[in-house]
DSSP file (Angstrom, degrees, kcal/mol; ACC not computed):
  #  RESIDUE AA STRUCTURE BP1 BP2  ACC     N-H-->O    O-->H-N    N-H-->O    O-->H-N    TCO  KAPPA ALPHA  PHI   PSI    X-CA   Y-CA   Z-CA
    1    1 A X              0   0    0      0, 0.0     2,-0.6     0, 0.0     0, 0.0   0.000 360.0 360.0 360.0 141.1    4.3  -22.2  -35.2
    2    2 A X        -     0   0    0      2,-0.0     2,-0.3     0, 0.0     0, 0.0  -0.881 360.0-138.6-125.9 117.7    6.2  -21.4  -31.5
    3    3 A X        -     0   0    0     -2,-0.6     0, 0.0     1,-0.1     0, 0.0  -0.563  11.7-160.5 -64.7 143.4    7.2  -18.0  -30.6
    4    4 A X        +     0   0    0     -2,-0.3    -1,-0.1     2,-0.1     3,-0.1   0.415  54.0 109.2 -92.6 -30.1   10.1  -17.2  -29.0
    5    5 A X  S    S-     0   0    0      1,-0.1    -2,-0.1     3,-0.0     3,-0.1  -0.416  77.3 -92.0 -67.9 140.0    9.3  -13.8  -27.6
    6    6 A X        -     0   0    0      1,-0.1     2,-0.4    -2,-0.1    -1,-0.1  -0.244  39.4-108.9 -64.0 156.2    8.8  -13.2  -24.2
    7    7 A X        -     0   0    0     -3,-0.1     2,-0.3     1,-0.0    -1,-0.1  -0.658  29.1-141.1 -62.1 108.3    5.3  -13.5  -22.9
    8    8 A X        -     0   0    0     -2,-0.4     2,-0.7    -3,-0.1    -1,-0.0  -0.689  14.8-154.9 -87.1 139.9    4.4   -9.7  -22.1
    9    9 A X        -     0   0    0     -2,-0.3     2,-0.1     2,-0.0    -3,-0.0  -0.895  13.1-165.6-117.7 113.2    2.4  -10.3  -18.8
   10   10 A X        -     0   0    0     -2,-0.7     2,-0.4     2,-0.0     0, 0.0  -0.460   8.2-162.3 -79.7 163.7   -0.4   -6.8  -18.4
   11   11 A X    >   -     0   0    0      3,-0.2     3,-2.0    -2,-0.1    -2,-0.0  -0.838   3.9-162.1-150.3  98.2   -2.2   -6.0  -15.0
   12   12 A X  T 3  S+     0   0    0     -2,-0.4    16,-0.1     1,-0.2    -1,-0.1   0.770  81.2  60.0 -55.1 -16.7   -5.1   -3.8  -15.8
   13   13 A X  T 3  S+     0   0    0     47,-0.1    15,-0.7     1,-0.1     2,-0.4   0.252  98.0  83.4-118.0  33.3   -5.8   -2.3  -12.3
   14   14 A X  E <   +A   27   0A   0     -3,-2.0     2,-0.2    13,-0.2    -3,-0.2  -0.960  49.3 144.1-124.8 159.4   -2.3   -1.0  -12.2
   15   15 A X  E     -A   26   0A   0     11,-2.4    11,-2.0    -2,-0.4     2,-0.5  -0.819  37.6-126.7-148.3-154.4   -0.8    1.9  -13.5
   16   16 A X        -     0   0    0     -2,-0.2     2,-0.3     9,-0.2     8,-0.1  -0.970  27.4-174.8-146.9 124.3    1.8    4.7  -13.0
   17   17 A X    >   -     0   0    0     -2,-0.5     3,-4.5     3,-0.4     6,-0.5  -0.837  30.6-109.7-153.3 124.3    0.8    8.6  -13.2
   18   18 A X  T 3  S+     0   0    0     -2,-0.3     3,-0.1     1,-0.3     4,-0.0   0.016  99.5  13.1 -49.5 130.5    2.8   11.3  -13.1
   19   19 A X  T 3  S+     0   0    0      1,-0.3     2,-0.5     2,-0.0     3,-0.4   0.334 100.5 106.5  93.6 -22.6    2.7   13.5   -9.9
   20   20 A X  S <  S-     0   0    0     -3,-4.5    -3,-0.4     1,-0.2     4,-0.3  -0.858  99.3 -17.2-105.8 142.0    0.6   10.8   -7.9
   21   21 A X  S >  S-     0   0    0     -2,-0.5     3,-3.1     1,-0.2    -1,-0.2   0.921 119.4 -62.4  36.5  49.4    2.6    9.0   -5.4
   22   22 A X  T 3  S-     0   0    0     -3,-0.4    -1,-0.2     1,-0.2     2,-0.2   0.975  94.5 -62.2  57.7  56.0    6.0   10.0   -6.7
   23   23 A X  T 3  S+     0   0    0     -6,-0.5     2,-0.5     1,-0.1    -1,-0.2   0.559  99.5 145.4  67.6  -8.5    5.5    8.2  -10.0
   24   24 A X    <   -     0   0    0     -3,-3.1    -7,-0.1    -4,-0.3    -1,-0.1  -0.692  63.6 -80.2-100.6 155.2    5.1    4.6   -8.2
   25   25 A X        -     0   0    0     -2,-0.5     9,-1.1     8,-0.1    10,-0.4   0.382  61.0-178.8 -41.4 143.0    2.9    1.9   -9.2
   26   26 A X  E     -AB  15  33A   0    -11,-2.0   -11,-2.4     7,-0.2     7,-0.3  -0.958  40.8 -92.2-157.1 158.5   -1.1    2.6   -8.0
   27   27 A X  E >   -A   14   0A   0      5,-2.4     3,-0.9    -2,-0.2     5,-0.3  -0.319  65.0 -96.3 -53.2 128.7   -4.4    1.1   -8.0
   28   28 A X  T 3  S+     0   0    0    -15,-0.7    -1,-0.1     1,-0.3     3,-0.1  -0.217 104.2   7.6 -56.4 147.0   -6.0    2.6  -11.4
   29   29 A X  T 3  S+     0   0    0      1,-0.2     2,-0.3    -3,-0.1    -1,-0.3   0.851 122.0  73.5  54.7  39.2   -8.1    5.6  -11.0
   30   30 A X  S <  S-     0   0    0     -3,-0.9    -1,-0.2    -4,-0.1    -4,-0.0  -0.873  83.9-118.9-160.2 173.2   -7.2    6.0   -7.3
   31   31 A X        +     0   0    0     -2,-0.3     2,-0.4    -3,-0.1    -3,-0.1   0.014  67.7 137.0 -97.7 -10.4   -3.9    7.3   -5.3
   32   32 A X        -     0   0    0     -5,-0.3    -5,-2.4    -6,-0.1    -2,-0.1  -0.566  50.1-136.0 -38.7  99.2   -3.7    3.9   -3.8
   33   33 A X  B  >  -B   26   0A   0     -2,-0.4     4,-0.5    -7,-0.3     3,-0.4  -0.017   7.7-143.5 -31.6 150.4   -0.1    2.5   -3.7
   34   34 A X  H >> S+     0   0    0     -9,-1.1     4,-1.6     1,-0.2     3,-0.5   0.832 105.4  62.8 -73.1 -34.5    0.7   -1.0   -4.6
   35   35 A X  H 34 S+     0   0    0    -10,-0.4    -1,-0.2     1,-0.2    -2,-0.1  -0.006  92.1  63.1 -71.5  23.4    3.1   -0.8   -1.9
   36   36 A X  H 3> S+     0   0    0     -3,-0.4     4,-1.1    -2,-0.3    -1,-0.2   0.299 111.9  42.7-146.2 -44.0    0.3   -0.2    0.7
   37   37 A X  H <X S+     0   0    0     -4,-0.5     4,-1.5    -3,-0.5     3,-0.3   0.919 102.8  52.3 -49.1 -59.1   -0.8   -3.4   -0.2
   38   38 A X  H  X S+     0   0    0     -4,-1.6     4,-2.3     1,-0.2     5,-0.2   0.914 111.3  59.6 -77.3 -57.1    1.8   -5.7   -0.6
   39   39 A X  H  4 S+     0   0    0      2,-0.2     4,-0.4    -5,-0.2    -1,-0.2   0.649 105.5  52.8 -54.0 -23.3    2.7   -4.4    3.1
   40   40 A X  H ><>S+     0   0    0     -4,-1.1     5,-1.7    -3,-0.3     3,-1.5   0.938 102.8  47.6  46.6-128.6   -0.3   -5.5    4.1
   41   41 A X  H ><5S+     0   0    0     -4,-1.5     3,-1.6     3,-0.3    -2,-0.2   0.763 108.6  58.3   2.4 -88.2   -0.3   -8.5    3.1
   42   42 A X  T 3<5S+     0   0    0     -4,-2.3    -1,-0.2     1,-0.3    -3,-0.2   0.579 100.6  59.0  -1.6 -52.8    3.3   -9.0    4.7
   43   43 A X  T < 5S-     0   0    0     -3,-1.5    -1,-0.3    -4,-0.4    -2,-0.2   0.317 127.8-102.7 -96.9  -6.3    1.9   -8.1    7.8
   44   44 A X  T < 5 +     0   0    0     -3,-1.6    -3,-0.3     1,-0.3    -2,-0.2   0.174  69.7 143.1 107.5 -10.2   -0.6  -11.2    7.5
   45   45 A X      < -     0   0    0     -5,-1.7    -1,-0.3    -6,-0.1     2,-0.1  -0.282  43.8-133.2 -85.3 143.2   -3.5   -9.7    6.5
   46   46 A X        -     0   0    0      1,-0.1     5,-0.4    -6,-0.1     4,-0.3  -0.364  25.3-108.6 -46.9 133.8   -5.8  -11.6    3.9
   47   47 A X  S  > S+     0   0    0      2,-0.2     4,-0.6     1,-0.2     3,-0.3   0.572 120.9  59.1 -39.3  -9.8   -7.3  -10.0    0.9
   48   48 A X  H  > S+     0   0    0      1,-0.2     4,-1.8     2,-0.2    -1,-0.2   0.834 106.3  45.5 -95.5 -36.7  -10.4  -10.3    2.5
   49   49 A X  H  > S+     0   0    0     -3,-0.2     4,-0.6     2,-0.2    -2,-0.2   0.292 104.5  58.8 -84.1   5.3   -9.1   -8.4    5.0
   50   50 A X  H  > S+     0   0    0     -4,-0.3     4,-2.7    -3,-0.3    -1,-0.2   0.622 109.2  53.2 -82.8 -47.4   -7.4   -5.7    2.7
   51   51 A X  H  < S+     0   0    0     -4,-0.6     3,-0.3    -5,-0.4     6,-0.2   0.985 104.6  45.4 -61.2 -49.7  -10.8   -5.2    1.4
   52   52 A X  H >< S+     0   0    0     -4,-1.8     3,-0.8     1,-0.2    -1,-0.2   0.939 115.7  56.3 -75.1 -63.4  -12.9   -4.6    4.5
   53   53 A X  H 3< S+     0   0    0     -4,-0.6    -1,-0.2     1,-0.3    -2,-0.2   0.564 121.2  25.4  -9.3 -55.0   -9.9   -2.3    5.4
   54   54 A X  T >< S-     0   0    0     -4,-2.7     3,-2.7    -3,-0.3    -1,-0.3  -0.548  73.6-178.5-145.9  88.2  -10.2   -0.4    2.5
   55   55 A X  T <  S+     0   0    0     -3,-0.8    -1,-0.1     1,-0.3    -2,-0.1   0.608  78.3  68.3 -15.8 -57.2  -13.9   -0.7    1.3
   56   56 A X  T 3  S+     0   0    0     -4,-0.1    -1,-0.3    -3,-0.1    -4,-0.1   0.706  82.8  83.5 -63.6  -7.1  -13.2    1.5   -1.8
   57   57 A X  S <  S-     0   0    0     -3,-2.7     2,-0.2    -6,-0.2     3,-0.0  -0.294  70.1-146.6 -86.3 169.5  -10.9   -1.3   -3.6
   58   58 A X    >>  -     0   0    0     -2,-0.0     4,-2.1     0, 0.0     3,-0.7  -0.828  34.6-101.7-135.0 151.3  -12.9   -4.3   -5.7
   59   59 A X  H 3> S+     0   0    0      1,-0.3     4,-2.3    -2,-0.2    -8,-0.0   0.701 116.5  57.0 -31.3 -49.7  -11.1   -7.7   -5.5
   60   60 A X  H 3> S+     0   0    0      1,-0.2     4,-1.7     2,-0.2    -1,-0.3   0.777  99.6  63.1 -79.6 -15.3   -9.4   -8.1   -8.6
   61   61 A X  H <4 S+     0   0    0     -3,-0.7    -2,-0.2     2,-0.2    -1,-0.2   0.768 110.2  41.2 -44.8 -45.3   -7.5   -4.6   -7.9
   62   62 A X  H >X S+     0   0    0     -4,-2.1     4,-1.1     2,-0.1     3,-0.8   0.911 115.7  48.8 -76.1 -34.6   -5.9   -6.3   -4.9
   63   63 A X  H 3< S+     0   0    0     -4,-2.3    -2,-0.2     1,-0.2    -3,-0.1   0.893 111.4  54.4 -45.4 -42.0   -5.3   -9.9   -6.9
   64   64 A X  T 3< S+     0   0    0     -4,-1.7    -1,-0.2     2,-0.2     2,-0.2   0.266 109.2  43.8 -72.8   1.3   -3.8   -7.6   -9.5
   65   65 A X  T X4 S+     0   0    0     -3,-0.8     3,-3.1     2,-0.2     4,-0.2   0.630 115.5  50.2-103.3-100.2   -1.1   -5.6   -6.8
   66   66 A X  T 3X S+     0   0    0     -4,-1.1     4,-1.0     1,-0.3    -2,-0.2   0.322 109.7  46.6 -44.9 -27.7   -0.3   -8.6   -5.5
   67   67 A X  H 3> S+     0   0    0     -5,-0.2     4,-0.6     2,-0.2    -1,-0.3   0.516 120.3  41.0 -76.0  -8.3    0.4  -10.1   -9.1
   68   68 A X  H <> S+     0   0    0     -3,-3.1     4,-2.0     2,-0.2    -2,-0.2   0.861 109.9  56.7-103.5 -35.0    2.4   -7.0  -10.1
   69   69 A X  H  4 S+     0   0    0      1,-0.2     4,-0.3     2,-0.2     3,-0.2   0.990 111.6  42.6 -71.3 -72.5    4.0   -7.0   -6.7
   70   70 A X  H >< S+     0   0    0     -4,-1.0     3,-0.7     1,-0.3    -1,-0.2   0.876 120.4  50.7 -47.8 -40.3    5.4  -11.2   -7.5
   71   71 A X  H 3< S+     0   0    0     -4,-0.6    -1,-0.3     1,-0.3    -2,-0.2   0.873 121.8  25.6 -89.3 -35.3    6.3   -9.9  -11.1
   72   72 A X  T 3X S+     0   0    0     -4,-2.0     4,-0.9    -3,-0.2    -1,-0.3  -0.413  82.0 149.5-135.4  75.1    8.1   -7.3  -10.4
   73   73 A X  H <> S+     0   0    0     -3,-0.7     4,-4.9    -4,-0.3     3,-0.2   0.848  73.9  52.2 -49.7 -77.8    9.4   -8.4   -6.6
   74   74 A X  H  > S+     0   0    0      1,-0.2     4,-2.4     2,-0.2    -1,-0.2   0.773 104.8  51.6 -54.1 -46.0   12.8   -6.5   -6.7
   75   75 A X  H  4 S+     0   0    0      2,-0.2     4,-0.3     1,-0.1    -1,-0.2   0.802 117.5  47.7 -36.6 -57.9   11.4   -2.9   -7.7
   76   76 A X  H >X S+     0   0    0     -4,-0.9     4,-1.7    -3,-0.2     3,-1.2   0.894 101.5  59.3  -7.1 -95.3    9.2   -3.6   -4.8
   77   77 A X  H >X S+     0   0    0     -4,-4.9     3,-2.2     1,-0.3     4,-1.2   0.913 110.3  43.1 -26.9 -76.0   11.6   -4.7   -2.4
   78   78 A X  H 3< S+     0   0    0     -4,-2.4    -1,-0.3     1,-0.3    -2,-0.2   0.410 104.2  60.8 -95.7  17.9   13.3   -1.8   -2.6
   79   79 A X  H <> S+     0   0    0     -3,-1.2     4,-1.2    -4,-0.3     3,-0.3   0.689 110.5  44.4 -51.5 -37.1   10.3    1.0   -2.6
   80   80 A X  H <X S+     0   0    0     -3,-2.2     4,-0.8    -4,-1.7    -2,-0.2   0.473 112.1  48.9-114.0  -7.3    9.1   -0.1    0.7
   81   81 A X  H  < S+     0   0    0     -4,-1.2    -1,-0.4    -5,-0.4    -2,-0.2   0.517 112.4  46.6 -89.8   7.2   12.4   -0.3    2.3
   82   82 A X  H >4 S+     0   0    0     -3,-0.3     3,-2.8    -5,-0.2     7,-0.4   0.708 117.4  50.1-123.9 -48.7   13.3    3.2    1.0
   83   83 A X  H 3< S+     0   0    0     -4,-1.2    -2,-0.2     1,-0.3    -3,-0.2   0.819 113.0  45.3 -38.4 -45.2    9.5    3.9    2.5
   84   84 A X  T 3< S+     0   0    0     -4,-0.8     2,-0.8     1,-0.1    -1,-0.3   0.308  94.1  81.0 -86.2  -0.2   10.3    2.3    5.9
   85   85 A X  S <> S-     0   0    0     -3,-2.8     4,-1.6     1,-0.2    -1,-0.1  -0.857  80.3-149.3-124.2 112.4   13.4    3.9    6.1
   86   86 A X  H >> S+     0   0    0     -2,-0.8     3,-1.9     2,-0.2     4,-1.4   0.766  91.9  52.7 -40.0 -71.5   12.2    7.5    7.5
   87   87 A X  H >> S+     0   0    0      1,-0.3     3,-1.1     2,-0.2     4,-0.6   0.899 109.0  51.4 -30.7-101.6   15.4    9.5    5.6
   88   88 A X  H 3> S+     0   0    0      1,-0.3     4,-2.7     2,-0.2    -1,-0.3   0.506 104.6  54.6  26.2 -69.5   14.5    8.1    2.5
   89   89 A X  H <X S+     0   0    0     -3,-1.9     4,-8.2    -4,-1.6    -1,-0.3   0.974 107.6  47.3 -59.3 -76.2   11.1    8.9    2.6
   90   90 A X  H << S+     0   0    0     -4,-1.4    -2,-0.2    -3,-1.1    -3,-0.2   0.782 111.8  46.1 -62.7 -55.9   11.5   12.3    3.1
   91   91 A X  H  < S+     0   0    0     -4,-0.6    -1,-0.3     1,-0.2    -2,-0.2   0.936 120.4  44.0 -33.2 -80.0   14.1   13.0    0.5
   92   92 A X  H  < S+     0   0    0     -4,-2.7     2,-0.4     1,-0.3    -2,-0.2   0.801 130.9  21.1 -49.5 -47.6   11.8   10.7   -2.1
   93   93 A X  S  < S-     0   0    0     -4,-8.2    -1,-0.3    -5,-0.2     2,-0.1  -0.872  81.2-168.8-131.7 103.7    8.5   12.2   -1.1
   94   94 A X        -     0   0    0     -2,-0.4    -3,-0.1    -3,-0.2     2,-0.1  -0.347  40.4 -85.6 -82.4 175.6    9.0   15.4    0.4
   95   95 A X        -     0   0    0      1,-0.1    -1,-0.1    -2,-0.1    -5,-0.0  -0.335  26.5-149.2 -76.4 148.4    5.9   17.0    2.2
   96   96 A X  S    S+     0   0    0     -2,-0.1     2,-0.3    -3,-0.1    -1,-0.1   0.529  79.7  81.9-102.8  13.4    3.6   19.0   -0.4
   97   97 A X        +     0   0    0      2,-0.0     2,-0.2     3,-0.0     0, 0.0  -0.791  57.8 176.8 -89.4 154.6    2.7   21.5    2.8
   98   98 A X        -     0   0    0     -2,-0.3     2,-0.2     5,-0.0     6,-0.1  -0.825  33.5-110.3-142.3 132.2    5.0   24.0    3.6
   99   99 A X    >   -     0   0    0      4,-0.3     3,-4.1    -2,-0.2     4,-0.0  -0.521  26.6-120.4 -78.1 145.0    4.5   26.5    6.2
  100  100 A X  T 3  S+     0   0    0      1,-0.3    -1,-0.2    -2,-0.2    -3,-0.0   0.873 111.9  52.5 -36.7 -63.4    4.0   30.1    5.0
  101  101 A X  T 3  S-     0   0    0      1,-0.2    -1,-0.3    -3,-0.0     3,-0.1   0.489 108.4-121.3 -81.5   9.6    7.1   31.3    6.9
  102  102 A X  S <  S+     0   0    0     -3,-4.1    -1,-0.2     1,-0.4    -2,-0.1   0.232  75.2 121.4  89.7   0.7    9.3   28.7    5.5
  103  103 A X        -     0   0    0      1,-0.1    -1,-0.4    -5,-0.1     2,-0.4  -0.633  67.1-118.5 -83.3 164.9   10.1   27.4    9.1
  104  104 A X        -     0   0    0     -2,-0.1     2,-0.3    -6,-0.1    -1,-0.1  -0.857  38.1-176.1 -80.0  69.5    9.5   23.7   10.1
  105  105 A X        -     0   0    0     -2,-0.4     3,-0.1     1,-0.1    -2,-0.0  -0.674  15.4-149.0 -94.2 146.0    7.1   23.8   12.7
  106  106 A X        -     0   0    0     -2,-0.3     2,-0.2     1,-0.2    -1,-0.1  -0.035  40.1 -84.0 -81.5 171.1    5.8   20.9   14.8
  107  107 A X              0   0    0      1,-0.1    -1,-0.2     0, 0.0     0, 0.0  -0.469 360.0 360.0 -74.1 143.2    2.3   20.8   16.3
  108  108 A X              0   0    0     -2,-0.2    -1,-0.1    -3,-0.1    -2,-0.1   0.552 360.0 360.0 -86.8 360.0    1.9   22.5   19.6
């Protein structure tokens, strides 16, 4: 007998939790972005070279970004341009410091 229903595709090492990283996709059990990956990546680096980067990740955690990144490509896309684009940013993830006197002062 043949199904018809889509093929639901899971990725265990990611997940979504409110309150860490603005609600977007992250390595499970850590604050890691996917999007910290997949840029990365972009940028040439190897998995191998993700890893030694960042020591605490295990392989299939990065296999798994990078398979949630290809599945859901568009979502992506536009997270890490709204990330790259400084305005964006700020608005999306504002800073969770604030100085006491409610001014915005730079480092001396």
């Amino acid at each position: 007998m043949t199904s018809n229903a889509p093929l639901q595709i899971v990725h265990p090492h990611v997940e979504f939790v409110a309150g860490v990283q603005g609600g977007r996709p992250v390595i499970a059990g850590t604050r890691f972005p996917v999007s910290s990956i997949v840029q990365n990546h972009r940028r040439g680096c190897t998995v191998e070279e993700i890893l030694r980067e960042f020591p605490h990740l295990k392989p299939a955690q990065v296999y798994d970004a990078l398979s949630y990144y290809y599945d859901h490509r568009e979502q992506l896309d536009q997270e890490i341009a709204e990330l790259n684009d400084a305005t964006s940013a700020a608005h999306l993830y504002p800073p969770t410091l604030k100085p006491s006197d409610g001014t915005n002062q730079g480092l001396s």
